[in-house]
TIZAVEX-595367 format. One line per field, with one value per residue: residue in three letters; x, y, z of N, C-alpha, C in turn. Coordinates in steps of 0.1 Angstrom, whole numbers. Each point is the difference from the previous one (the first is absolute). Layout:
BEGIN
type: (ala, ...)
n.c1: (X, ...)
n.c2: (Y, ...)
n.c3: (Z, ...)
ca.c1: (X, ...)
ca.c2: (Y, ...)
ca.c3: (Z, ...)
c.c1: (X, ...)
c.c2: (Y, ...)
c.c3: (Z, ...)
END
This chain:
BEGIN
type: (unk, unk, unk, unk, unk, unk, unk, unk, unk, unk, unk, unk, unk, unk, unk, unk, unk, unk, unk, unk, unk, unk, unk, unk, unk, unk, unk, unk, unk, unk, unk, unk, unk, unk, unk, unk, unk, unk, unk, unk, unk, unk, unk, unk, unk, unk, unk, unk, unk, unk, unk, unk, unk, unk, unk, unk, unk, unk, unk, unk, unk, unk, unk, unk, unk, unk, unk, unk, unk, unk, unk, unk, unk, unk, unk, unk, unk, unk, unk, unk, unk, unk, unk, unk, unk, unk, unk, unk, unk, unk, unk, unk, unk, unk, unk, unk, unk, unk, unk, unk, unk, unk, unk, unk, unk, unk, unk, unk, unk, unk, unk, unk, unk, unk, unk, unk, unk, unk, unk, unk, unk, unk, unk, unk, unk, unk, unk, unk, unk, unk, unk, unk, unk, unk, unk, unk, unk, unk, unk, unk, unk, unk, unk, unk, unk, unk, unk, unk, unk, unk, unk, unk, unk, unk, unk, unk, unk, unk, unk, unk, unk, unk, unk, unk, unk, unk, unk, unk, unk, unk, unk, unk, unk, unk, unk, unk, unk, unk, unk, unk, unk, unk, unk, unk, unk, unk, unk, unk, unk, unk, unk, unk, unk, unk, unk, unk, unk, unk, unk, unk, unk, unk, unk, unk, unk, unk, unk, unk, unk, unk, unk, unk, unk, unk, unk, unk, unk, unk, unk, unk, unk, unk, unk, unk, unk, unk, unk, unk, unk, unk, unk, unk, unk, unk, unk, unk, unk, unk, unk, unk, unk, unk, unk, unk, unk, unk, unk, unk, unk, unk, unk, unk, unk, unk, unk, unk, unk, unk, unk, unk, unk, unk, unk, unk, unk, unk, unk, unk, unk, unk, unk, unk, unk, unk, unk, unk, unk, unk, unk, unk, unk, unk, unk, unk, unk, unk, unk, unk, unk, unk, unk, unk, unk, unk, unk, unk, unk, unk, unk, unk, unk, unk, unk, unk, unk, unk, unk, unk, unk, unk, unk)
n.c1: (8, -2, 8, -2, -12, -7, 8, -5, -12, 4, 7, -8, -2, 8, 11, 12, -9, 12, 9, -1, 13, -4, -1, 11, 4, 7, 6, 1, 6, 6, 0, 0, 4, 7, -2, 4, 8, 4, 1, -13, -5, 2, -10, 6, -7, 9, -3, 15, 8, 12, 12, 6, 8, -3, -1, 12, 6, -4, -5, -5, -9, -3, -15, -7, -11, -5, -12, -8, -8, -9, -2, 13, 8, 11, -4, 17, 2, 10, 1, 9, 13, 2, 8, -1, -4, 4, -10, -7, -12, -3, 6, 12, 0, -6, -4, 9, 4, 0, 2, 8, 0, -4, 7, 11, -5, 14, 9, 7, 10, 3, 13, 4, 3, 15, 1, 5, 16, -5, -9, 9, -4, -8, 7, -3, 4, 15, 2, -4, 13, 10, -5, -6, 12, 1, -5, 7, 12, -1, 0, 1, 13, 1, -8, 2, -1, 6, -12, -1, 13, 2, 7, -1, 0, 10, 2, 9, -6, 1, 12, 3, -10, 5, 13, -5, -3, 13, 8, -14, -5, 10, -2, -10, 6, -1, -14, 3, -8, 8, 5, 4, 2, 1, 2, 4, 8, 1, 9, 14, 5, -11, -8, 5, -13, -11, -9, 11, -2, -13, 3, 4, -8, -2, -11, 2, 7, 12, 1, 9, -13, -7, 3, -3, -12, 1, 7, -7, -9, 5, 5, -1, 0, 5, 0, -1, 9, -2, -7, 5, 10, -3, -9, 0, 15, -11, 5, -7, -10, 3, -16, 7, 0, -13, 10, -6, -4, 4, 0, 9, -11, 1, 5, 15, -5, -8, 7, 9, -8, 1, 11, -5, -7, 4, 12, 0, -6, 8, 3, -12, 4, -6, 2, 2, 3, 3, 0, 9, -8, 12, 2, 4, 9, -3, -10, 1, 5, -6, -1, 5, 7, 11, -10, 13, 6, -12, 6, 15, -8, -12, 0, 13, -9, -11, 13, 8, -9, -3, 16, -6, -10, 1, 11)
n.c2: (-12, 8, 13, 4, 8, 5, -7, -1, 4, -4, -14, 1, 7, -11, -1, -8, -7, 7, -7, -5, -9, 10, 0, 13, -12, 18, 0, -14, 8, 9, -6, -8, 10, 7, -5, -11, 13, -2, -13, -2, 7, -8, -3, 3, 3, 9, -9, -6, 8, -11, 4, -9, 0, -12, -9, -1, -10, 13, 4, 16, -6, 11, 6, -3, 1, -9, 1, -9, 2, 4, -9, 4, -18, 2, -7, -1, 11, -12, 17, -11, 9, 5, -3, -10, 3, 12, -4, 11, 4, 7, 10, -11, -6, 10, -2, -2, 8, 16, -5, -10, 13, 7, -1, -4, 15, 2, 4, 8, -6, 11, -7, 5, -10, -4, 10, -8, -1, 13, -6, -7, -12, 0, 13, 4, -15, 5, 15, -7, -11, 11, 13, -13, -3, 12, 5, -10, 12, 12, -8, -5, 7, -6, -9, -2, -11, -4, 1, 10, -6, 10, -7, 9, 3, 10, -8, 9, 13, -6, 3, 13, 2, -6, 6, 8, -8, 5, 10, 1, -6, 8, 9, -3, 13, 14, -6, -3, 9, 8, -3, 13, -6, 14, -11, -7, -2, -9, 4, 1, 1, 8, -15, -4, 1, -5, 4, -7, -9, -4, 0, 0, 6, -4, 10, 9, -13, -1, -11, 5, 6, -9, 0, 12, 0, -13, 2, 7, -11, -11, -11, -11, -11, -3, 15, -11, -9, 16, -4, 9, -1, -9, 2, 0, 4, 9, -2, 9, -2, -14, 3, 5, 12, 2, -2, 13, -5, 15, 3, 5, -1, 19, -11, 2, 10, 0, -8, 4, 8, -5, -4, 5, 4, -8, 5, 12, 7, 0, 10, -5, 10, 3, 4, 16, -7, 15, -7, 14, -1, -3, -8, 7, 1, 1, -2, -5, 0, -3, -4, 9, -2, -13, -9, 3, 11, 4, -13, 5, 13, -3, -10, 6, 15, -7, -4, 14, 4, -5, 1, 17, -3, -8, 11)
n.c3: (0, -10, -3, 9, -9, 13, 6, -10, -3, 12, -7, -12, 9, -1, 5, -10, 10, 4, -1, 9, -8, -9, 12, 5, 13, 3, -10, 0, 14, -2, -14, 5, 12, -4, -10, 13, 0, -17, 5, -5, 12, -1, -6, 12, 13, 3, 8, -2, -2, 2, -3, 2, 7, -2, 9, -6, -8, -9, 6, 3, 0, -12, 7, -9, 9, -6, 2, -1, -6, 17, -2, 8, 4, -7, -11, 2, -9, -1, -10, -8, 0, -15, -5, -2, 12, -11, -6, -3, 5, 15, -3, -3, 10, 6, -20, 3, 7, -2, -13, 9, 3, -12, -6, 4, 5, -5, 13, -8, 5, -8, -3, 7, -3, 3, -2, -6, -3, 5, -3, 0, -12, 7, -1, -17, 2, 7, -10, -12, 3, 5, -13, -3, 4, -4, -16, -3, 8, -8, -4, 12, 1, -12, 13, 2, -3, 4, -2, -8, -5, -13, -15, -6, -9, -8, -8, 3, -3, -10, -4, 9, -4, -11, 0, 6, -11, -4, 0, 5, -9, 1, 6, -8, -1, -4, 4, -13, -5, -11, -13, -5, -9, 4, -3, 14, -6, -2, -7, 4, -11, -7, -6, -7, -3, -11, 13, 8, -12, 3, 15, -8, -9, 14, 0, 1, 2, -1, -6, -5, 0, -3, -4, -6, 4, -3, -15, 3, 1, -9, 7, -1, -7, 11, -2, -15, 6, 4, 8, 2, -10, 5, 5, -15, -1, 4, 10, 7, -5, 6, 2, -14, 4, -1, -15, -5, -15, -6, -17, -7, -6, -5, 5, -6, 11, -5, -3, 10, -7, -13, 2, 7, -8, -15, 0, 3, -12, -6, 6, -12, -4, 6, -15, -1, -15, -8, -9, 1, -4, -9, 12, 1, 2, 13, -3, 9, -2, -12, 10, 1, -10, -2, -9, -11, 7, -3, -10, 7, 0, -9, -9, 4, -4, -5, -5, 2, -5, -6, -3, 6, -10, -3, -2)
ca.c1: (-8, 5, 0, -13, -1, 5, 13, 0, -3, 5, 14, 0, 3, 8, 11, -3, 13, 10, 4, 3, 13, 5, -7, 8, -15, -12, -10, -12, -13, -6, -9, -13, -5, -6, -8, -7, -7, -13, -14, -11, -1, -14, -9, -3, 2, 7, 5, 12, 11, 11, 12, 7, 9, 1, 18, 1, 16, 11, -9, -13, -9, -12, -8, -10, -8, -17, -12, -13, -15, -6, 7, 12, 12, 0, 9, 12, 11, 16, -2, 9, -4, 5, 10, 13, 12, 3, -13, -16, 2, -15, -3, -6, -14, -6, -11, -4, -3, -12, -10, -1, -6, -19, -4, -1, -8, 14, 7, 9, 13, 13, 16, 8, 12, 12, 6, 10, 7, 8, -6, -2, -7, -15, -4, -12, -9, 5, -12, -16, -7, 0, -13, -13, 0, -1, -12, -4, -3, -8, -13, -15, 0, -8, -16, 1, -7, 8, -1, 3, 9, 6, 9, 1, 10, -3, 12, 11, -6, -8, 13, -3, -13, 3, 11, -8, -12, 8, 7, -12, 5, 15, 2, -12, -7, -16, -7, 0, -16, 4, 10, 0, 11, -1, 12, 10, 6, 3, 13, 12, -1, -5, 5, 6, -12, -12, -5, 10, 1, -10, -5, 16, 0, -15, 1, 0, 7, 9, 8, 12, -7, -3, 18, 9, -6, 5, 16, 4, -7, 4, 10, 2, -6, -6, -13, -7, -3, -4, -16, -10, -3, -2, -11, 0, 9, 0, 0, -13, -13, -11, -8, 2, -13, -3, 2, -1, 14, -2, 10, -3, 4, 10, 12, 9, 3, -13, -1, 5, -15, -16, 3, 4, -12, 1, 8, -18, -11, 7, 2, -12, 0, -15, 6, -5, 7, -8, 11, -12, 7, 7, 12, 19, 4, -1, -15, -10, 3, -4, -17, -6, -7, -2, -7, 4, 3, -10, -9, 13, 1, -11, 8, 8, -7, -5, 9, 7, -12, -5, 9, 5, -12, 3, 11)
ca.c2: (12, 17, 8, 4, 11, 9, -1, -1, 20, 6, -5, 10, 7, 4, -3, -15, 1, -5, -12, 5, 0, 10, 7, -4, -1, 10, 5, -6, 1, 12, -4, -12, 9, 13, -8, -4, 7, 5, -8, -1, -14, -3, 9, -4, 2, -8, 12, 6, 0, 1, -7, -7, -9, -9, -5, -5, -7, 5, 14, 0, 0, 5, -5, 11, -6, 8, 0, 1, 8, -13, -7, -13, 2, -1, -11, 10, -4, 13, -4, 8, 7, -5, 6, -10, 3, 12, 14, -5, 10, 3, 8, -1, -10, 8, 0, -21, -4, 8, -10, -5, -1, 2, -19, -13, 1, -2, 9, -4, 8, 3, 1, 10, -7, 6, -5, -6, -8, 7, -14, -19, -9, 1, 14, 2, -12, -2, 6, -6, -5, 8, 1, -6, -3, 15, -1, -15, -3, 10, -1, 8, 16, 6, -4, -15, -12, -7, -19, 0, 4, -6, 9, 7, 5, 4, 1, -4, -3, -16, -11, 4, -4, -20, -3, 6, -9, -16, 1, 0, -16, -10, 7, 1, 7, 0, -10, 11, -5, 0, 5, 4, 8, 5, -3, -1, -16, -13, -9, 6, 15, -5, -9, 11, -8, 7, 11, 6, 2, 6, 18, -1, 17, 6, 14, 4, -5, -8, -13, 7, 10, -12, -3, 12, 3, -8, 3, 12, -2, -10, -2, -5, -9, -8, 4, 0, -13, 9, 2, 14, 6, -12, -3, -13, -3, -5, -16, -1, 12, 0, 5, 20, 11, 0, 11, 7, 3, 5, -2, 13, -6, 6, 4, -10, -15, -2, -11, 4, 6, -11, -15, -1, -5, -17, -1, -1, -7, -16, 0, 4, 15, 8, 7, 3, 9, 7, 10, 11, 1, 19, 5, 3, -2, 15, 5, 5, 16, 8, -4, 13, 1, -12, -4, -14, 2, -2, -11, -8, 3, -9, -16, -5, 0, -8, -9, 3, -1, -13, -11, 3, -1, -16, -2)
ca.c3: (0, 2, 13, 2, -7, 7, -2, -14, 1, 12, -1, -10, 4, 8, -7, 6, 10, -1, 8, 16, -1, -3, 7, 11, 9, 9, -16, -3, 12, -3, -11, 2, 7, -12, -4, 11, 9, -10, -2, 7, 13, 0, 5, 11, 14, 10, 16, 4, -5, 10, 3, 14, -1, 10, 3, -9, 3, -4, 5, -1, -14, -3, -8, -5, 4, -6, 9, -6, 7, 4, 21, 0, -9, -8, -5, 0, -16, 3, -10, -6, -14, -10, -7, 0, 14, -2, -1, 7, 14, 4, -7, -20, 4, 8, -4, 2, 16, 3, -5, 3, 17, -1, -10, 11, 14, 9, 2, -8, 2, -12, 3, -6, 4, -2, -17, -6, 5, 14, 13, -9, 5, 4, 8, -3, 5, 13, 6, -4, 12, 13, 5, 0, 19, 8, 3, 12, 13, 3, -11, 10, 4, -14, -5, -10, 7, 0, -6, -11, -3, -11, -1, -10, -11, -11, -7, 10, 14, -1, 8, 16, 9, 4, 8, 17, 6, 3, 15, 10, 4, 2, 12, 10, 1, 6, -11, -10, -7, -12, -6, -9, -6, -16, -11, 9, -4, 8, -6, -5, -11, -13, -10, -18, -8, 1, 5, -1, -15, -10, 3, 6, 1, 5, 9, 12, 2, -12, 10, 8, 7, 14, 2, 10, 15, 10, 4, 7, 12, 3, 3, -14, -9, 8, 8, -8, 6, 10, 1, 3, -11, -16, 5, -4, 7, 12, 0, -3, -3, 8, 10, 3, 0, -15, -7, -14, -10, -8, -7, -16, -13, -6, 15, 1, 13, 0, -2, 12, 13, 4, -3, 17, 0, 7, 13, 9, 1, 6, 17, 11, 4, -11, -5, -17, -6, -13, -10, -10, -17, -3, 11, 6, 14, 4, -8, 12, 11, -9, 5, 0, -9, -11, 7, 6, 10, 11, 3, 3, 14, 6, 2, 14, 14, 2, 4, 15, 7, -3, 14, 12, 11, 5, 8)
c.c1: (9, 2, -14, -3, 6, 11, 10, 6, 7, 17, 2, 3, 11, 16, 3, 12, 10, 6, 4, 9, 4, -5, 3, -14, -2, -9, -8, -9, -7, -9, -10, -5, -10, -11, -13, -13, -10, -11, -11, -1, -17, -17, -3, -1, 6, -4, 8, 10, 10, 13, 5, 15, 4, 21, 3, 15, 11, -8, -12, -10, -7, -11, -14, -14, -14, -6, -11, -11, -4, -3, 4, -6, 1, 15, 10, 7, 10, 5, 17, -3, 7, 15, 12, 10, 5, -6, -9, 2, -15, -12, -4, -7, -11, -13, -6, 0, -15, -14, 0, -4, -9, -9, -3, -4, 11, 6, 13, 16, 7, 10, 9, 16, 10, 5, 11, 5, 9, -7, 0, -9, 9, -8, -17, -12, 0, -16, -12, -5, -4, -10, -6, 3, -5, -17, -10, -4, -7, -14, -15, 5, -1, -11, 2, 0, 18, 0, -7, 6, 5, 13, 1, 13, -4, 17, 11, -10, -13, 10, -1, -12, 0, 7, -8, -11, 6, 8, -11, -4, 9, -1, -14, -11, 2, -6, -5, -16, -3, 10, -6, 11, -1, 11, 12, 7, 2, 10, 9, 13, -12, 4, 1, -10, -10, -1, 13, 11, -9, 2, 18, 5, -12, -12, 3, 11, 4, 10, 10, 2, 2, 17, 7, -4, 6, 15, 0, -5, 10, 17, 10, -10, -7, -10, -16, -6, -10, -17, -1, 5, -6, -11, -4, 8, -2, -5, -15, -12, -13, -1, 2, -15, -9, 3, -3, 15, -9, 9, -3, 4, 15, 11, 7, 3, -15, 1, 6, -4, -9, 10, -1, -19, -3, 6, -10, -8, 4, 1, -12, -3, -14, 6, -12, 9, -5, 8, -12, 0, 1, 4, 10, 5, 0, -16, -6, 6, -10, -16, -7, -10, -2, -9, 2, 8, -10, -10, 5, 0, -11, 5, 6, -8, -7, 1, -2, -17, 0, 7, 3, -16, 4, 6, -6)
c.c2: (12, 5, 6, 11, 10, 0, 3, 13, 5, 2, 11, 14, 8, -4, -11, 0, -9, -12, 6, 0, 13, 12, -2, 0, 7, 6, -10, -6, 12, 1, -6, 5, 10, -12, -2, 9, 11, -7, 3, -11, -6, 2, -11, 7, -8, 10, 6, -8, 4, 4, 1, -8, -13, -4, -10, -5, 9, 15, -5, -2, 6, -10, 6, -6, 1, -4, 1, 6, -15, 0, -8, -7, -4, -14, 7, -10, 9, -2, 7, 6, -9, 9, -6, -1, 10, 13, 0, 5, -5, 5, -6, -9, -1, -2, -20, 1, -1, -9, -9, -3, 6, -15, -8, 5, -3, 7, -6, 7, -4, -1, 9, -8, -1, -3, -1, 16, 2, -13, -12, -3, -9, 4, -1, -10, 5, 10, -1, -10, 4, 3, -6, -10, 8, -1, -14, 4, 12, 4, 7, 13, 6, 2, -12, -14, -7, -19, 5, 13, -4, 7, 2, 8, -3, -4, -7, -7, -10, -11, -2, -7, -11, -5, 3, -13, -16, 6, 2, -16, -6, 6, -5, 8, 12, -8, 12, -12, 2, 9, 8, 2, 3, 0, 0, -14, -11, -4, 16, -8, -4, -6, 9, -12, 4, 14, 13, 5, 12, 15, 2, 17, 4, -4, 5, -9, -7, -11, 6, 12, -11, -10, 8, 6, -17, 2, 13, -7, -11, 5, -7, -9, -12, 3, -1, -11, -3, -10, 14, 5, -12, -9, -15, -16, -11, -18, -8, 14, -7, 11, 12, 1, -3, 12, 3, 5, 7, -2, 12, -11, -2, 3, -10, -11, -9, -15, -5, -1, -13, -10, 1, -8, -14, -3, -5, -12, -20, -1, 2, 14, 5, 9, 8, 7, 2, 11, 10, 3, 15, 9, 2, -2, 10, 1, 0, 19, 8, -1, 14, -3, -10, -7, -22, -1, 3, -11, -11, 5, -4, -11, 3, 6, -11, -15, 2, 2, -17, -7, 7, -1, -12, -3, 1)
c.c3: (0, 14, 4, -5, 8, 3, -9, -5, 9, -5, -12, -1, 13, -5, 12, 13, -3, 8, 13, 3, -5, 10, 19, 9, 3, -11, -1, 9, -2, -9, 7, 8, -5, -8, 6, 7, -5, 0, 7, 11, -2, 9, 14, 7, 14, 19, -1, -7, 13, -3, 11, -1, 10, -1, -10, 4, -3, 5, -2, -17, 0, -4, 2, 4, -4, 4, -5, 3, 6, 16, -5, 13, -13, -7, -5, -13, 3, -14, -7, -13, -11, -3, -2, 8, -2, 2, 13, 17, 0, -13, -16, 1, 4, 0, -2, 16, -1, -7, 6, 17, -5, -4, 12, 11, 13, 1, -5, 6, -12, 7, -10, -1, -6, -21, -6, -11, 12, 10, -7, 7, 16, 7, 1, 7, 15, 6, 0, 13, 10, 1, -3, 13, 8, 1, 6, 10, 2, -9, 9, 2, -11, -3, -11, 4, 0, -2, -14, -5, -13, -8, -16, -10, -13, -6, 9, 17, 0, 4, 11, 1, -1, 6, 10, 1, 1, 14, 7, -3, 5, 15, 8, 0, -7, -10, -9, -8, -12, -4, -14, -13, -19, -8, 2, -6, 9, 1, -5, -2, -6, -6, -12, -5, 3, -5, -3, -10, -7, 5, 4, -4, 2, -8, 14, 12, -7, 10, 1, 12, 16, -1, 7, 9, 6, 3, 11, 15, 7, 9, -9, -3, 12, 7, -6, 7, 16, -3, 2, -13, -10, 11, -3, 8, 17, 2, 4, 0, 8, 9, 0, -8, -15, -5, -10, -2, -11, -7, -13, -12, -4, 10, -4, 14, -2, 3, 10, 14, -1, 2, 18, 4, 4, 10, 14, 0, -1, 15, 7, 3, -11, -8, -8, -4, -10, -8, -6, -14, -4, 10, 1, 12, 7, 0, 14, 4, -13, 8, -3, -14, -9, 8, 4, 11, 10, 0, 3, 18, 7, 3, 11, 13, -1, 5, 15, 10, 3, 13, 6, 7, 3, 15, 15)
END
């Protein structure tokens, strides 16, 4: 299937980004920033909006707290952002929190956590768990229920949130009640097939694009072998959380993202996964206004309704 019309129209008029390799990281934080922060947020109502910083291994963590309209308590998603361990803040994300503690009827904490390459791996995992240990134990001074508790991301921060639902199996606790992930891979490096071939100059992400956000993240090459960067990897997937897997047609990791699905669901794990047709990678932060992006943000609230009522 084609790229999506709107999308389409959208790429047409603009000049084509460049490889992220030609582009030093504070310039190409600053882009995705600037970018980011042009978007429309989507049409929700929230109580309150927080930031806060809880304790973390290497300082303190930002993180951004949303709050739904309601009586709490409320079911808590500790949610990362996307950006390949490079990019990405409170802020370029801002508009998938916020859809997403209006959608799922959950108070949602954003991690603001540490980025490559001034933090290696496994900086980035070290603080994703923290706080979702953090909010385990603090989930009631949020207003929030602490026996349902789930964990979320978009891209990079779909690794995090798996890696966070195998280290909370492997630890015990906190019992985490589903998982979200928007196009977060299973498996690093990227296999060079498929998916990976067809979209290998994008749009919008190109396979070398996702090579060089891991060279910048990695230590070396054994840290591929990591369960918290290659999820897949791990020695077993019994009994972790039921997860939604989103996936972009048009996304060179695309094939990436879904191969973590069987996985699961071989392990007994309730899975949905749903590729969007004429997606790119990246397409939920557009919720403002594409509308495959806002029937990608129905699917995972509803998912996250579904097994945090349970819980």
């Amino acid at each position: 299937m084609p790229l999506d019309p709107q999308l389409e129209a959208m790429f047409a008029g603009q000049p084509e980004w460049p490889s992220v390799r030609n582009f030093p990281v504070d310039a190409l934080r600053q882009a995705v920033r600037s970018s980011s922060l042009q978007l429309p947020p989507p049409a929700v109502t929230l109580a309150s909006v927080e930031d806060r910083v809880v304790p973390g291994p290497a300082g303190e963590i930002g993180v951004r707290v949303y709050t739904p309209e309601g009586a709490g308590p409320f079911p808590v998603i500790v949610y990362f952002h996307g950006g390949g361990f490079v990019v990405g803040d409170l802020d370029t994300q801002d508009m998938i929190a916020r859809g997403l503690a209006g959608g799922a009827q959950s108070l949602v904490v954003s991690v603001d956590y540490r980025l490559a390459p001034e933090h290696k791996f496994p900086a980035a995992f070290e603080d994703g768990w923290a706080v979702t240990q953090w909010v385990g134990a603090h989930a009631a001074d949020l207003g929030g229920d602490p026996d349902r508790i789930g964990v979320a991301g978009d891209s990079a921060g779909g690794v995090i949130a798996s890696a966070c639902a195998l280290l909370a199996k492997e630890a015990g606790a906190p019992k985490l009640s589903v998982v979200i992930n928007w196009y977060g891979p299973g498996i690093h490096p990227i296999p060079e097939e498929g998916s990976a071939l067809e979209f290998e100059h994008g749009p919008v992400l190109r396979l070398d694009d996702a090579h060089y956000f891991w060279e910048l993240h990695i230590r070396d090459a054994s840290d591929f072998d990591d369960v918290r960067a290659s999820p897949m990897k791990a020695a077993s997937h019994e009994a972790l959380p039921p997860t939604y897997i989103a996936s972009a047609e048009c996304d060179p990791i695309r094939d990436a993202v879904e191969a973590y699905a069987p996985v699961l669901q071989q392990a007994g794990v309730p899975v949905e996964v749903k590729r969007y047709p004429g997606m790119v990678h990246g397409f939920v932060s557009w919720i403002g206004f594409l509308p495959g992006a806002q029937e990608s943000m129905r699917d995972a609230c509803a998912f996250a309704r579904k097994y945090l009522a349970k819980a």
